[in-house]
PLY file of the C-alpha trace (Angstrom):
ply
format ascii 1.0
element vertex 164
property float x
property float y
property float z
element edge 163
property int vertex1
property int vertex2
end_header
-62.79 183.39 147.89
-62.73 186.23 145.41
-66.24 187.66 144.72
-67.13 189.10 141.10
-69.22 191.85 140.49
-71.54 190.85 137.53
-74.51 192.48 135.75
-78.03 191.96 137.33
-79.39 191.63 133.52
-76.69 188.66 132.53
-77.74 186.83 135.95
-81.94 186.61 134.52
-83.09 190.03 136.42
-85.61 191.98 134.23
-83.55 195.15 134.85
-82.92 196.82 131.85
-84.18 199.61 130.12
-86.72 197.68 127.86
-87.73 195.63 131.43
-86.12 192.01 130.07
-82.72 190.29 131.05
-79.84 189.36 128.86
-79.07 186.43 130.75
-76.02 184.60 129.96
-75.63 180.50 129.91
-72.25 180.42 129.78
-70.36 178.17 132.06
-68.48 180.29 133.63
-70.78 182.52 135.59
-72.90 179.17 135.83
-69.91 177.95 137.87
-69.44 181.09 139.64
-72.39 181.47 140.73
-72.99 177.73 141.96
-69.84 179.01 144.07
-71.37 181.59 145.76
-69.11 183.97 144.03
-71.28 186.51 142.28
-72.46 189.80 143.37
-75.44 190.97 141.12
-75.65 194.42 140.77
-77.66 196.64 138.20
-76.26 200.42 138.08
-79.03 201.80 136.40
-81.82 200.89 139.06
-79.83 201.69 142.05
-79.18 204.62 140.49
-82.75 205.24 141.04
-84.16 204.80 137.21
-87.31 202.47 136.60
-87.85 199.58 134.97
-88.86 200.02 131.84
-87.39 203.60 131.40
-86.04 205.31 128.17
-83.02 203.72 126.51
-80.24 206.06 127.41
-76.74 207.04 125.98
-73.74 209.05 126.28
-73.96 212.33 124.67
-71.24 212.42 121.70
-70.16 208.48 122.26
-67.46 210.75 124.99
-67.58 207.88 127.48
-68.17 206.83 131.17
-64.99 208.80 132.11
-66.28 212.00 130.72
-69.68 211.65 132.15
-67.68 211.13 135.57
-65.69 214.35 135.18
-68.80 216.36 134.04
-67.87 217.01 130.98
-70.77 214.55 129.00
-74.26 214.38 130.29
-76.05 210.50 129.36
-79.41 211.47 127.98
-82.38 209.09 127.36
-84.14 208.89 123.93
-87.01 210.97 125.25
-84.72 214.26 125.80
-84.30 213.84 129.68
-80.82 214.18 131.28
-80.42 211.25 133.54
-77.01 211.90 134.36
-77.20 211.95 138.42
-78.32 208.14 137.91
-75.63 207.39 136.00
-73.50 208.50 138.29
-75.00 207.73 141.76
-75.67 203.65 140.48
-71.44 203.97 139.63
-70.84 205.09 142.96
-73.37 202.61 144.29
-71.68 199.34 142.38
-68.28 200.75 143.32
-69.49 201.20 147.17
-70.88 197.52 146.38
-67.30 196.07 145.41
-65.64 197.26 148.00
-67.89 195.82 150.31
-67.25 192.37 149.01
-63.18 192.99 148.19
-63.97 192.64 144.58
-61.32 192.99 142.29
-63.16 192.16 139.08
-66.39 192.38 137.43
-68.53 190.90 134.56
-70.44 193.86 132.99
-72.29 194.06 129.97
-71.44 195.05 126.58
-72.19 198.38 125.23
-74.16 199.56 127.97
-73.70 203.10 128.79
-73.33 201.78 132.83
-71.50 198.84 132.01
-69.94 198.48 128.52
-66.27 197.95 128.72
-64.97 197.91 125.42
-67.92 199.98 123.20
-71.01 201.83 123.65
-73.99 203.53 121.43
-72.64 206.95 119.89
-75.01 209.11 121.75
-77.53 209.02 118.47
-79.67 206.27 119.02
-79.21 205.47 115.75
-77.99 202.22 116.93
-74.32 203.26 116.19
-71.95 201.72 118.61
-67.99 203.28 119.22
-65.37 202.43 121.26
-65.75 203.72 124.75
-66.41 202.90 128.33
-69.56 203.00 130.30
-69.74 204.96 133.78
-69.68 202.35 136.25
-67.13 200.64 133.83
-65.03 203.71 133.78
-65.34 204.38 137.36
-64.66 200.81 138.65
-61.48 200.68 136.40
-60.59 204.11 138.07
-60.78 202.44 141.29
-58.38 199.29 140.05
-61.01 196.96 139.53
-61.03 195.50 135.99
-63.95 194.83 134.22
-64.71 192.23 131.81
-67.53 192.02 129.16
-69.85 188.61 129.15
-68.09 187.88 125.80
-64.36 188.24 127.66
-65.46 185.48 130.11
-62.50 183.04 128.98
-59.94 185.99 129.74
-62.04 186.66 133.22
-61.45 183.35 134.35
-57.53 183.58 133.54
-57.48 186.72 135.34
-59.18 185.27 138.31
-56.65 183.04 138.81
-53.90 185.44 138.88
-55.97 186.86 141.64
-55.75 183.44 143.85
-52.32 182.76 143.65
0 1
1 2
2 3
3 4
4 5
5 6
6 7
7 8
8 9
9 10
10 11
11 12
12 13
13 14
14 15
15 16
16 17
17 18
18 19
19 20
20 21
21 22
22 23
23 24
24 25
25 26
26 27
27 28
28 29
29 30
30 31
31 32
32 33
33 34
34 35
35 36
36 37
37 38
38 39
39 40
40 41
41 42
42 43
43 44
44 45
45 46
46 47
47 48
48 49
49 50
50 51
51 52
52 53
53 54
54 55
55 56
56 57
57 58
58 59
59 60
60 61
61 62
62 63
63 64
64 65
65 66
66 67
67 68
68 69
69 70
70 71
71 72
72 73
73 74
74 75
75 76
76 77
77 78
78 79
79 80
80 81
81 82
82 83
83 84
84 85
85 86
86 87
87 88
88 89
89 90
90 91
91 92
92 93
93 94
94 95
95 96
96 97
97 98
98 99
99 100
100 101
101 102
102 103
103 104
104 105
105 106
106 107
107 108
108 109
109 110
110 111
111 112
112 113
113 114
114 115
115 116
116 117
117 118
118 119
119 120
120 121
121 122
122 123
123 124
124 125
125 126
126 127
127 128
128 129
129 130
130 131
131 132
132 133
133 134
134 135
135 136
136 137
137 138
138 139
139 140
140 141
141 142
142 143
143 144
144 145
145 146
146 147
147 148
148 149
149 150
150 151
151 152
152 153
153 154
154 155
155 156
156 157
157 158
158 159
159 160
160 161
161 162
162 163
């Protein structure tokens, strides 16, 4: 059975930044996870940061990929540089995925660990451009395509492809 790497938050866990969930009802991780397919995972904590911490963003809107090549830091709203945790909770859910042979995830959107498609600017203004977030940018790297919990129609279709 292929496993799916999903965000802690969308599964009910009080793991983000403000310490609540964004959990998702949708029927598709509802029946993925009554399969025993889902592999929760929060980047941010394993990375080592606490619940509730400083919202945090990519410097410039540059992107997971430039945070993973060092040449973006992803600072919180109170000044602090919390790049290493970034990074090390990537590693972590990548380390993770292989662990379970995942081939796909269910991140969520706009993130600056696991947005796939757009993330906040870098001004915490509440701005969001298009860009990856670090874990999505490193698990893509790695061949492992990431969905967003709005793409979860699309995720399903891909899964399939995977099974056959």
């Amino acid at each position: 059975m292929q496993r799916i790497l999903v965000s802690a938050c969308l599964m009910g866990r009080k793991v983000r930044y403000d310490g609540r969930a964004k959990t998702s009802s949708d029927a598709w991780l509802a029946a993925w996870r009554e399969e025993g397919r889902l592999v929760p995972y929060c980047p941010e904590v394993e990375g080592g940061l606490p619940i509730p911490r400083p919202a945090a963003e990519i410097e410039g809107g540059a992107g997971g990929a430039a945070v993973l090549s060092g040449a973006a830091r992803v600072l919180a709203s109170d000044g602090s540089d919390v790049t290493a945790a970034f990074v090390s909770g990537a590693r972590g859910a990548l380390a993770v995925a292989r662990s379970h042979g995942v081939r796909m995830a269910v991140l969520k959107e706009g993130s600056p660990s696991c947005g796939a498609s757009s993330i906040y600017d870098g001004s915490f203004q509440g701005r969001r451009v298009p860009g990856q977030g670090v874990t999505t940018a490193l698990l893509e790297q790695h061949g492992i395509r990431v969905f967003t919990e709005d793409q979860l129609s699309e995720a399903a279709a891909y899964l399939r492809t995977l099974e056959t």
